[in-house]
C-alpha positions as CSV (number, residue, x, y, z in Angstrom):
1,X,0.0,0.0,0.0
2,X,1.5,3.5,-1.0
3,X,2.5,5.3,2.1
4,X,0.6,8.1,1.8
5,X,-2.7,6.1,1.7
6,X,-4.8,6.5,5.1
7,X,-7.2,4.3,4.2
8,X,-9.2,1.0,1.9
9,X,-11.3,-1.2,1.4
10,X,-12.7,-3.7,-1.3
11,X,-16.3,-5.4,-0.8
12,X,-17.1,-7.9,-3.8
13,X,-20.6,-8.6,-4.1
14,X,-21.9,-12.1,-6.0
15,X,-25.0,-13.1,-6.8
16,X,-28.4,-13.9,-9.0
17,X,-31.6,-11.7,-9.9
18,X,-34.6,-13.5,-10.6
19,X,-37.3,-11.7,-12.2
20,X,-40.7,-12.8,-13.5
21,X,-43.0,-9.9,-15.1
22,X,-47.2,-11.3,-15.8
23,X,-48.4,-8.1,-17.8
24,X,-52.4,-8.8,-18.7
25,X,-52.6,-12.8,-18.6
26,X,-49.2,-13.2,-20.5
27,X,-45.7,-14.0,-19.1
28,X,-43.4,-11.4,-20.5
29,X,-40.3,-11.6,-18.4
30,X,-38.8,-15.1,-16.8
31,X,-35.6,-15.5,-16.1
32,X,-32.0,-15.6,-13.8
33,X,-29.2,-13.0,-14.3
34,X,-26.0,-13.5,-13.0
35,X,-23.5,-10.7,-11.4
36,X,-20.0,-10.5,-9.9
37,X,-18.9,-7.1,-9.3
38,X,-16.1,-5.3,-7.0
39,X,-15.9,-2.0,-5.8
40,X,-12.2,-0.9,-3.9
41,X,-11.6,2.3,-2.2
42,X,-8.7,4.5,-1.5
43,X,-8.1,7.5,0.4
44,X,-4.5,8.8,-0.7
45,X,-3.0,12.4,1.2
46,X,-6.1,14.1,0.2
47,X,-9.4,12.6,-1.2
48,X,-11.1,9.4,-2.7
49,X,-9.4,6.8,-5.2
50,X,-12.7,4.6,-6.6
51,X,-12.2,1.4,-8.8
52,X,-14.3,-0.6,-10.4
53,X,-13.7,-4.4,-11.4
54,X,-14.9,-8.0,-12.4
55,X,-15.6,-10.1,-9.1
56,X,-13.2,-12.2,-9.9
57,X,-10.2,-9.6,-11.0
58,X,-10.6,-8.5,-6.7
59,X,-10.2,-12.4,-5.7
60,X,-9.7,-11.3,-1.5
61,X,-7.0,-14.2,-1.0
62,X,-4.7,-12.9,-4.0
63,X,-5.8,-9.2,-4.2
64,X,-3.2,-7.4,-6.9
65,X,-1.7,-4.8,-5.8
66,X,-2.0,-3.1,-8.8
67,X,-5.6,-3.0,-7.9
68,X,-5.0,-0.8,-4.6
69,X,-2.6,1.6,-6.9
70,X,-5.0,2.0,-9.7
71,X,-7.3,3.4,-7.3
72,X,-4.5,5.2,-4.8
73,X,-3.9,7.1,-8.5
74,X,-7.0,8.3,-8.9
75,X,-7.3,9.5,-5.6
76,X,-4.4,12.0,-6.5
77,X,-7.2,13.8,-9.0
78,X,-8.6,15.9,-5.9
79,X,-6.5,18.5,-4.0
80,X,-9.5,18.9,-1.5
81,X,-8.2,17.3,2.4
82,X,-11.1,14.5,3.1
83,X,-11.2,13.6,6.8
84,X,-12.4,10.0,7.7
85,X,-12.8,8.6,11.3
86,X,-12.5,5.1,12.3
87,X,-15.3,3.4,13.5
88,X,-16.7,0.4,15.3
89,X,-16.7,-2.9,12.9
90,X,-19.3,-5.6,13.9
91,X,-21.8,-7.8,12.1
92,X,-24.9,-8.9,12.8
93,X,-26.3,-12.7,11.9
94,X,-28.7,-12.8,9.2
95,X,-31.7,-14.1,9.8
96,X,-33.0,-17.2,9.0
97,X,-35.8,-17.7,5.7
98,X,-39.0,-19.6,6.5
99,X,-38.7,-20.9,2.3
100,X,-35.6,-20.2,0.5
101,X,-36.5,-18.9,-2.9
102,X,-33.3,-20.7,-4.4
103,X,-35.8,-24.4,-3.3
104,X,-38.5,-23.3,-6.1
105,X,-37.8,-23.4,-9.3
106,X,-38.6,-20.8,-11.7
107,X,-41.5,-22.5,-13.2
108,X,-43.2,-22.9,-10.2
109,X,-42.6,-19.1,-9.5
110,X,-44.4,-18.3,-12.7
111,X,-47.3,-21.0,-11.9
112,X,-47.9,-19.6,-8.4
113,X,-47.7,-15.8,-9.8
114,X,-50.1,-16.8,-12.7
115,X,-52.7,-18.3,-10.1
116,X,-52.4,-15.0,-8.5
117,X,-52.7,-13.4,-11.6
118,X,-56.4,-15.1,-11.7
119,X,-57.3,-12.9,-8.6
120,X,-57.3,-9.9,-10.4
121,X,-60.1,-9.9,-12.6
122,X,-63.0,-7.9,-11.8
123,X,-65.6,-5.5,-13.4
124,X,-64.2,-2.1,-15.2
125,X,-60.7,-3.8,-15.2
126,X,-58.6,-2.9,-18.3
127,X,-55.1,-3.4,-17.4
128,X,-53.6,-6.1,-15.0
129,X,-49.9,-6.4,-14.0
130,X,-47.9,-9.0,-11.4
131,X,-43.9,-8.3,-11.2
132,X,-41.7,-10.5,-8.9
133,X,-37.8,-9.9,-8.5
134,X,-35.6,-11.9,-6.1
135,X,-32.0,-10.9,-5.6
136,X,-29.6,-13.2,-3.9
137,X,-26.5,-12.0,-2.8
138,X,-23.5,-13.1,-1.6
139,X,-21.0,-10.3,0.1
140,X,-17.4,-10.1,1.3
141,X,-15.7,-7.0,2.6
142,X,-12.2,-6.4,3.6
143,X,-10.6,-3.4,4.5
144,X,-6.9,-2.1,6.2
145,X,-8.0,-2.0,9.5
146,X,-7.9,-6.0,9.2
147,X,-11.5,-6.2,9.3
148,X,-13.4,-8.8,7.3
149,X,-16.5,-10.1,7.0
150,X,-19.3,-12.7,4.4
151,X,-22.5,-13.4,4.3
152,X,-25.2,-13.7,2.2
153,X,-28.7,-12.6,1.8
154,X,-31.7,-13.1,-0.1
155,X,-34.5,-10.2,-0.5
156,X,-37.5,-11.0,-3.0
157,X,-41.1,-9.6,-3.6
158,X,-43.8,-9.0,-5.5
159,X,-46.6,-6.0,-6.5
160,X,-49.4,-6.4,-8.3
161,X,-51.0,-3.4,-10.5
162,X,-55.1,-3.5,-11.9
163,X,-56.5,-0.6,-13.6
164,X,-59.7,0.1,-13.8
165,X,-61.6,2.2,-16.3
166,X,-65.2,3.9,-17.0
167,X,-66.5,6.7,-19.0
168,X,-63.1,7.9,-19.3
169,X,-62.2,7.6,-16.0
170,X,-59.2,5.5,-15.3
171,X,-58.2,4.4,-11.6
172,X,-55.6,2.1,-10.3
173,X,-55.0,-0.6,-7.7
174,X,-51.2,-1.4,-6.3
175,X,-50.3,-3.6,-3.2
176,X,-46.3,-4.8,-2.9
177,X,-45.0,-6.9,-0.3
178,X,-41.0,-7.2,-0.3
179,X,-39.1,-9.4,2.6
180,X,-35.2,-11.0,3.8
181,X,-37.5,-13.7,5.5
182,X,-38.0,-16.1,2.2
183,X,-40.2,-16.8,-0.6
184,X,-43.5,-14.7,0.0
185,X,-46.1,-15.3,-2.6
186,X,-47.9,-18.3,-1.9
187,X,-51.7,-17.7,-1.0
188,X,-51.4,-14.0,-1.9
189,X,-54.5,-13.8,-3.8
190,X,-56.0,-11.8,-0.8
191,X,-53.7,-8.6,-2.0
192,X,-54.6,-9.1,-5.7
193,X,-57.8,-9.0,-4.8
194,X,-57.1,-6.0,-3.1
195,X,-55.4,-3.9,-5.1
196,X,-58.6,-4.7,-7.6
197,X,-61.6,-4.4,-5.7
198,X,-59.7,-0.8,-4.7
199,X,-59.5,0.2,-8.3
200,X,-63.5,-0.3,-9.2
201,X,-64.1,1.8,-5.9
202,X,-62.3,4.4,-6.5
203,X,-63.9,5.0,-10.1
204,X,-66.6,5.8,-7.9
205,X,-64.9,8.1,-5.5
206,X,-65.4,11.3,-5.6
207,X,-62.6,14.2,-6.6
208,X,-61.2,15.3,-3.7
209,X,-61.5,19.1,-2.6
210,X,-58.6,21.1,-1.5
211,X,-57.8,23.4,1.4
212,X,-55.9,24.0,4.6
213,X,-57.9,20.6,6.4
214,X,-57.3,18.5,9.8
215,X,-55.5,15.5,8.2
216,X,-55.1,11.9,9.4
217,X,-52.2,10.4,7.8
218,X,-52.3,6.3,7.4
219,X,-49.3,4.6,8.5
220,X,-47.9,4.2,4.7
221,X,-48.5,8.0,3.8
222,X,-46.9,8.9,7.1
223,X,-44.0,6.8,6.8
224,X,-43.4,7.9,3.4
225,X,-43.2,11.1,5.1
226,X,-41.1,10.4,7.6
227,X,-38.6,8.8,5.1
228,X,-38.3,11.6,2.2
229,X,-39.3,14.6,4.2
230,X,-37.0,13.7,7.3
231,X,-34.7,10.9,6.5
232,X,-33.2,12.4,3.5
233,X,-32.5,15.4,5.5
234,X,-30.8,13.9,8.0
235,X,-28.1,11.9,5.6
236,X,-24.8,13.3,6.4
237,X,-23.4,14.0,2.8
238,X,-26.7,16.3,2.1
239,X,-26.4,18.0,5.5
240,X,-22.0,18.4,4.2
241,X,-23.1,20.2,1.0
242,X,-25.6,22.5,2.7
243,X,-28.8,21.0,1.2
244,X,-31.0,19.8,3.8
245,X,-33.0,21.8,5.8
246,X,-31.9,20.3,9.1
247,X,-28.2,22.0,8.7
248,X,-27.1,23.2,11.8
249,X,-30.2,22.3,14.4
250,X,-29.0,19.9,16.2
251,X,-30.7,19.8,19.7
252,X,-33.0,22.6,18.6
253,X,-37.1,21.8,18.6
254,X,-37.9,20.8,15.1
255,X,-41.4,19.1,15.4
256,X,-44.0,18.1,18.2
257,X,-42.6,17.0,21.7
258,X,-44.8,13.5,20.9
259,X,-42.8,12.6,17.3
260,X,-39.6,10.4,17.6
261,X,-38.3,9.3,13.7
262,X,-36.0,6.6,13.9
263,X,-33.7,4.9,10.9
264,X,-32.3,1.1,12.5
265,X,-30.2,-0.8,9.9
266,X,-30.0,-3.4,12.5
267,X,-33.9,-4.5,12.4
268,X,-34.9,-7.2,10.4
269,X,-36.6,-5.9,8.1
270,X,-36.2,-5.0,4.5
271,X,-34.0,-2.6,4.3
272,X,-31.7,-4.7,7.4
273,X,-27.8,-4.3,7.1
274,X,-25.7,-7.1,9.1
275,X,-22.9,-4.4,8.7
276,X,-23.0,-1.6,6.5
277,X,-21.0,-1.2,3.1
278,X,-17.6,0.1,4.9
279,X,-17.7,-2.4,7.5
280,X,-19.2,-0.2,10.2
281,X,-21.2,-1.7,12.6
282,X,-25.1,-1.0,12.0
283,X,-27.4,0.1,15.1
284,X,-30.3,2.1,15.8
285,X,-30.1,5.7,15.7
286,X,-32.6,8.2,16.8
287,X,-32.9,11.2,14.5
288,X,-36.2,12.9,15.8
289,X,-36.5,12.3,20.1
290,X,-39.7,13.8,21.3
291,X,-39.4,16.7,18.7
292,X,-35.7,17.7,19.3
293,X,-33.0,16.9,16.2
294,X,-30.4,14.6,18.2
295,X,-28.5,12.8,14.8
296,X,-27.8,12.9,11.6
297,X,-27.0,9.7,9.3
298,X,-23.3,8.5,8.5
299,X,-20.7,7.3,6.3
300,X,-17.3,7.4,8.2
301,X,-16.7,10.7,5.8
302,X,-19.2,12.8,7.2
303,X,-18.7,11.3,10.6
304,X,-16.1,13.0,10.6
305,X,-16.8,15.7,8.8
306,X,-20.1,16.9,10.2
307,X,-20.2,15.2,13.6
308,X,-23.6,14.6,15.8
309,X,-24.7,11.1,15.1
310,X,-23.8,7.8,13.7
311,X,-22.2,6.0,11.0
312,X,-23.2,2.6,10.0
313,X,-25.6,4.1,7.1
314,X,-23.3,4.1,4.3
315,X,-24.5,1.7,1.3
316,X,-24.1,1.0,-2.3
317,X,-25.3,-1.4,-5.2
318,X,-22.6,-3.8,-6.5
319,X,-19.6,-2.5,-8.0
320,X,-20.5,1.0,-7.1
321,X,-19.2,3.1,-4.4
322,X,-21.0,3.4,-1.8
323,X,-22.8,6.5,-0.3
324,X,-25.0,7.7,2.9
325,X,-28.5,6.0,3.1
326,X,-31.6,5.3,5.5
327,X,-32.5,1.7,6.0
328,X,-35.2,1.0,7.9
329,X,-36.9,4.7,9.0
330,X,-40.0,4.5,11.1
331,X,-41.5,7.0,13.1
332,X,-42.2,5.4,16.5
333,X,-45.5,4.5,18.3
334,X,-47.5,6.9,20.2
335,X,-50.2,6.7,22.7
336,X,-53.4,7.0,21.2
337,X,-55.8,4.6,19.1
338,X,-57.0,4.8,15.8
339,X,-60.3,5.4,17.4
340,X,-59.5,8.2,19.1
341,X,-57.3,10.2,16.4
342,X,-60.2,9.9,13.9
343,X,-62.6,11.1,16.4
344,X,-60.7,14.1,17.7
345,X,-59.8,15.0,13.6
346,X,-63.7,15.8,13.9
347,X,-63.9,17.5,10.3
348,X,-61.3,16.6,7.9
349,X,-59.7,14.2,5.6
350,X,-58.3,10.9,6.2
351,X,-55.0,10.1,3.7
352,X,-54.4,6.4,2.2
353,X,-51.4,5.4,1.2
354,X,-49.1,6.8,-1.4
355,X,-49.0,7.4,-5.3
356,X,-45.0,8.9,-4.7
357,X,-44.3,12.5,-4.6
358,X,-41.3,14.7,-4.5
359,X,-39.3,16.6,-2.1
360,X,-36.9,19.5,-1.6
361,X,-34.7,18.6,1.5
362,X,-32.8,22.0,0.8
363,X,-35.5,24.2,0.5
364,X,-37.5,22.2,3.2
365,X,-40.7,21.2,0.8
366,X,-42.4,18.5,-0.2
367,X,-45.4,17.3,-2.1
368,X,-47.0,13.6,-2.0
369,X,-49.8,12.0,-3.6
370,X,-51.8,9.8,-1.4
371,X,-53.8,7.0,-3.2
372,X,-57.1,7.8,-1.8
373,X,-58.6,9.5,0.9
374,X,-62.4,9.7,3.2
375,X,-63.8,12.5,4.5
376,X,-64.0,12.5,8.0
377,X,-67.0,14.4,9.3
378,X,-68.2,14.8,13.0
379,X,-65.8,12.3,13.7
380,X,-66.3,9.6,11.5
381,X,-65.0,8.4,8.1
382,X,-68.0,9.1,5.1
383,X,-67.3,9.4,1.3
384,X,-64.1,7.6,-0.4
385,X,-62.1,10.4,-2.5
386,X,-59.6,10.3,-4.8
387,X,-57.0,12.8,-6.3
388,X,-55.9,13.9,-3.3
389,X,-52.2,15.4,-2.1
390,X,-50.0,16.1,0.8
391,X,-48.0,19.2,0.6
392,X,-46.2,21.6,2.3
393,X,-43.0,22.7,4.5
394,X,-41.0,20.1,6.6
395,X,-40.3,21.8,9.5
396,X,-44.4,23.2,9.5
397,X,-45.8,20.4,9.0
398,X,-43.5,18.5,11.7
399,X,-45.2,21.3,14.3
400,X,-48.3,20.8,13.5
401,X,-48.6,16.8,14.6
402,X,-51.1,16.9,17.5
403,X,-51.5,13.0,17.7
404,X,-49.8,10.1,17.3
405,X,-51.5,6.2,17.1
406,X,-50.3,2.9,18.7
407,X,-50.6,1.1,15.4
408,X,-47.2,1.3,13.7
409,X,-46.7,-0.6,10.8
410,X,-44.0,-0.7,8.2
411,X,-44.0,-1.2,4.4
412,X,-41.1,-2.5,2.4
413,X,-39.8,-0.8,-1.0
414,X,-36.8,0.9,-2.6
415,X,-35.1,4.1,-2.6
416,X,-33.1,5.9,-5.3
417,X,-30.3,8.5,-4.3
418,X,-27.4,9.5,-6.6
419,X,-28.0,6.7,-9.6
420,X,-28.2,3.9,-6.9
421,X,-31.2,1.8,-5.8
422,X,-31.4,0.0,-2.3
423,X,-33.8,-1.9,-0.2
424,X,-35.4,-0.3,2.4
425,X,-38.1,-0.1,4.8
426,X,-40.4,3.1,6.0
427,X,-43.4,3.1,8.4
428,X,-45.1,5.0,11.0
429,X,-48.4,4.6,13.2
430,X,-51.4,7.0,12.3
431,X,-51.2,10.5,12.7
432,X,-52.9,13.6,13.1
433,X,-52.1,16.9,11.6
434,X,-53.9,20.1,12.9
435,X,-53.2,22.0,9.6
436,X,-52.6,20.1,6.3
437,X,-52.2,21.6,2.7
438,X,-54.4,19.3,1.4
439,X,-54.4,19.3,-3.0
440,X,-57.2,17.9,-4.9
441,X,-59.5,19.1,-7.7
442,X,-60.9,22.1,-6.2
443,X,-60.0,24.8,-3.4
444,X,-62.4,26.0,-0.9
């Protein structure tokens, strides 16, 4: 290793994609990719040296050094000082599957998937989709410090999409489910169904009406919130380059004294890390406690660069270098029923799931389409609505939670950030908003 090198490592990733793809009754997609991909780090005097190879050209036992100089060489590029701070190196056991995907064979896969496909036929239905992907990975890391570490780990899913359409109204169904525990669609038909039976309702539904409303987010909506409103804000690189809203309030009031937002690579759950993608040991962090900012999320770079918080959140596909994500971002459980929020919303709007959105962590704004909605009026949920949207300014809207439910639940899915995708996990129990910029069709 060149002596002026203060750091690498090299994490080789191997493994198989499995992807099936049902699009209206007819099997478009079904088949196994294959991938061995390496990624090796240097940090020379001053910044970054990143190198990209074949699996097999980074072989750990017999590692060229020609490797660890390519990339030392590229680090010279940069005359900009990069700090980095060492860190604890742990991993955690992965955890077992109830059915490992790699027992089935593909054409079983497509037979279960098609019988699910069945499931989705219904009245108005125009459109029908079923995708399932399974990824099986196999990871080694190694780094100077002399730490090392392999495992392997298998994530898979499915969603299922029906559209519905009537006098040139057109209205969609989705449901997903995505897990590390094994193969999980057997005797799904109950979410097909879902996602259909949704569809012809909401060509019923009514457009929604906009305003400034008392809002009752669903667990999905919220958590989608609490992951692209919050949890991008907190990463450590965005809070480095000065775009995230949450620069430079650490320990200041930021929300309600009831919210606590959480990101725990650790959980197992989708988006779980045994150890994250620069051998740093993964653990809980608490962004959000009772309303006050107390972290921000890590690679060892902005560790050290930014300070307050914890590394351990640093990820990247294989082959690519890897950069500061969430994991698994939840905000936690509160104290008050489902019951009880919708009957203290009184007149309102309760919000129902999510259609995707977009938000500014610089500027502190965000928008969100939920997938449908019900009024809530004297207390109680009436007429379905569709069309509806969640918008506004983080740190506002973070104020202006009055209640939070006892009902958390958490949704799998992925995230893209800086070309990259990765599994993860977002999720929240119900809340209440006193003030909501509610979008829709019409403003009253």
């Amino acid at each position: 290793m060149p002596a002026s090198c203060r750091y690498y490592d090299v994490r080789r990733v191997t493994g198989e994609v499995t992807q099936v793809d049902v699009d209206n009754g007819r099997v478009e997609q079904a088949g196994t990719s294959f991938f061995d991909k390496a990624v090796i780090r240097v940090l020379g005097d001053k910044g970054w040296g990143v190198f990209s190879v074949s699996g097999e050209e980074a072989e750990f036992e017999n590692l060229p050094e020609s490797l660890i100089k390519e990339a030392y060489s590229a680090s010279l590029v940069t005359n900009i000082h990069i700090p980095i701070q060492e860190t604890p190196s742990r991993i955690h056991a992965v955890p077992s599957m109830k059915e490992n995907p790699a027992d089935v064979n593909l054409e079983e896969k497509v037979s279960i998937l098609l019988d699910m496909y069945k499931a989705t036929e219904g009245p108005d239905i125009v459109s029908r989709r079923i995708n399932y992907i399974e990824k099986d990975e196999k990871v080694t890391f190694s780094d100077c410090y002399g730490h090392s570490y392999n495992y392997g780990i298998c994530r898979c899913g499915f969603s299922v999409l029906s559209v519905a359409s009537r006098a040139g109204i057109v209205q969609m169904g989705y449901e997903r489910d995505h897990t590390i525990s094994g193969l999980n669609i057997r005797h799904r038909q109950d979410l097909a169904r879902e996602a259909t039976e949704r569809a012809g309702r909401l060509l019923n539904a009514k457009p929604a009406k906009g305003g400034i409303l008392r809002a009752v987010l669903d667990p999905e909506l919220a958590g989608v919130f609490a992951h692209e409103a919050v949890g991008h804000a907190s990463e450590g690189d965005l809070v480095k380059e000065g775009s995230s809203i949450l620069k430079g309030k650490i320990d200041e009031q930021i929300g309600s004294p009831l919210l606590t937002i959480v990101d725990d690579p650790s959980l197992p759950e989708f988006g779980f890390c045994p150890v994250d993608d620069e051998g740093t040991e993964t653990k809980r962090t608490g962004i959000i406690q009772k309303g006050i900012l107390k972290s921000y999320l890590h690679s060892k770079e902005t560790l050290a660069s930014v300070g307050f918080g914890d590394a351990g959140h640093c990820r990247g596909m294989p082959g690519v270098e890897p950069i500061v994500r969430m994991s698994n971002t939840f905000i936690e459980n509160g104290d008050s029923s489902y019951d009880e929020i919708i009957s203290e919303c009184r007149s309102g709007i309760l919000l129902k799931g999510s259609r995707g959105g977009q938000v500014d962590p610089g500027r502190g704004m965000f928008q969100f389409n939920a997938e449908f909605g019900y009024i809530i009026e004297d207390g109680e949920c009436t007429t379905m609505v569709r069309d509806v949207s969640l918008s506004g300014e983080i740190l506002q809207t973070l104020h202006t939670i009055s209640l939070i439910g006892d009902d958390l639940a958490l949704h799998p899915g992925y995230c893209g950030k800086g070309g990259q995708t990765v599994p993860v996990t977002d999720g929240s129990p119900h809340l209440l908003l006193d003030k909501a910029v509610v979008g829709g069709c019409d403003i009253d």
